[in-house]
C-alpha positions in Angstrom: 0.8 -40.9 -82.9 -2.7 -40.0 -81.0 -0.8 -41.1 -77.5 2.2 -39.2 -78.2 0.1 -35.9 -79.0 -2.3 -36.5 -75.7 1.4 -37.1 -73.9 3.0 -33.7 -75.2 -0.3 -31.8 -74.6 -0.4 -33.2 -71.2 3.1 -31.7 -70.6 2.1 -28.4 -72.0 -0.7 -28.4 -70.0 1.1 -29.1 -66.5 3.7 -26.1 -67.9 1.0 -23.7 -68.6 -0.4 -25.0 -64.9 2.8 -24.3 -63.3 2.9 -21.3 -64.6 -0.4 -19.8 -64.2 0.1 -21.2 -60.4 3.2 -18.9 -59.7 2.1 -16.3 -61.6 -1.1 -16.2 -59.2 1.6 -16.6 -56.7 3.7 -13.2 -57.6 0.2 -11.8 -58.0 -0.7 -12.4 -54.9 2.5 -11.4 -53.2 2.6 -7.8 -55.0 -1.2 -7.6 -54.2 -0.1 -8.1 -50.7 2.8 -5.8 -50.7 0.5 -3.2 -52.7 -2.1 -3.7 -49.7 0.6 -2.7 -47.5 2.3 0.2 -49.1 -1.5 1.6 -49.8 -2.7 0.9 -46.1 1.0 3.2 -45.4 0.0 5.7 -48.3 -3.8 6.3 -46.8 -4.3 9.9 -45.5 -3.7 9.8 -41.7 -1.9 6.8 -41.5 0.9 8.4 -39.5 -1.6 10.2 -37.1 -2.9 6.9 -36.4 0.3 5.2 -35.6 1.0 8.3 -33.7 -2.5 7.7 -31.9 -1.9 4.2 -31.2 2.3 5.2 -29.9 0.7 7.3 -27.4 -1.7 5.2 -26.2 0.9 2.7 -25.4 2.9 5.4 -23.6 0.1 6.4 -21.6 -0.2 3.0 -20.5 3.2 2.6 -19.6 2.7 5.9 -17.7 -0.5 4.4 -16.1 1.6 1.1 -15.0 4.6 3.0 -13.6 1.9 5.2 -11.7 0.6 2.2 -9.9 3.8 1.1 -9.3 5.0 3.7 -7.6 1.6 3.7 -5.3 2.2 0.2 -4.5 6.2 1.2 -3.6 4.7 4.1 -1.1 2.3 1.9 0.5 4.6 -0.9 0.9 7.6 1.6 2.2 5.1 2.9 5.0 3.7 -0.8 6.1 7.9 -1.7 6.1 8.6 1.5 7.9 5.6 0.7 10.4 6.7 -2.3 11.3 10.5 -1.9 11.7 9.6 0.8 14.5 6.7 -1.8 16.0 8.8 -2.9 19.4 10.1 0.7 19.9 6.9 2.4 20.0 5.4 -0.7 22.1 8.6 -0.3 24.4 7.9 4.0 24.6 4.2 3.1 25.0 5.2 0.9 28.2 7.4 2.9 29.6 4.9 5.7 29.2 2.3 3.5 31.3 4.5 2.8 34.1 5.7 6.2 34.5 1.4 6.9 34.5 1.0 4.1 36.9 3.8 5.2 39.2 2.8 8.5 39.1 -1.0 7.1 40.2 0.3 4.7 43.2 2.8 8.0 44.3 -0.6 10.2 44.7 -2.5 7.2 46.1 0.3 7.1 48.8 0.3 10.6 49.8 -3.3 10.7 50.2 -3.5 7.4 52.3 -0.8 9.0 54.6 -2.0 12.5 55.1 -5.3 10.4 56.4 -3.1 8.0 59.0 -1.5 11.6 59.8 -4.4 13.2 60.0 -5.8 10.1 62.4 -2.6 10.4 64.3 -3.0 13.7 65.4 -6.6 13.4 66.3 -5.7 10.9 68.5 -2.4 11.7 69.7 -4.9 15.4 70.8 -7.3 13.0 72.2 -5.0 11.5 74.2 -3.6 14.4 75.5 -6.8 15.8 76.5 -7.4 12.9 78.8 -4.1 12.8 80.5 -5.1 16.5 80.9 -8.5 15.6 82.5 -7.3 13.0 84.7 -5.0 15.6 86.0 -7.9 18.3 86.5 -6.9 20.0 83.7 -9.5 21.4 80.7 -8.8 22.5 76.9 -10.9 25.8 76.5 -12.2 25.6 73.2 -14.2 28.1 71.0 -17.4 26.9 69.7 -19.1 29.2 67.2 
């Protein structure tokens, strides 16, 4: 008889057990749930997931921002060097057209000199022929 009473008490103990445990367990749950609805019910909640909605706008702002700065910059480096050879090409013709222009005065100057030596001889030449024929050039010396 004394084993069969420890047996059923040991059964109504494991019952009692198993129901204290999900009793705790529902407790806990509605504690949790309570936590929840009370951290929604506390004054200014909504301003502070407001708050905290705007922040992460702003940063999305913020991100799109330096997006777009990167965009720019990379549009002008593209833009830069798709017209590379063309401006190199203007830029060369530019220095030949400076160089030709250069030689082209270079020339005229060396042959207004040879000119210039031409006619000095070419007069001294003629002065001689005119002195070996008794002739003289009358010249005016100030």
């Amino acid at each position: 008889k004394v084993q069969r009473i420890e047996k059923h008490t040991e059964k109504l103990l494991r019952k009692s057990r198993i129901r204290n445990i999900s009793q705790e367990t529902k407790q806990n749950n509605m504690n949790v749930s309570n936590r929840a609805k009370q951290s929604m019910m506390k004054p200014g909640w909504n301003i502070q997931r407001r708050i905290q909605e705007d922040e992460k706008y702003r940063q999305a702002e913020d991100y799109a921002s330096k997006v777009k700065a990167i965009e720019k910059n990379t549009n002008w480096h593209e833009g830069q060097k798709k017209y590379e050879v063309q401006k190199a090409h203007k830029k060369n013709e530019r220095d030949v057209e400076l160089e030709m222009e250069y030689a082209n005065r270079e020339l005229k100057t060396r042959r207004m000199y040879r000119l210039k030596e031409l006619y000095e001889r070419e007069a001294l030449q003629y002065e001689q022929e005119l002195n070996a024929m008794g002739y003289a050039i009358y010249r005016d010396i100030e």
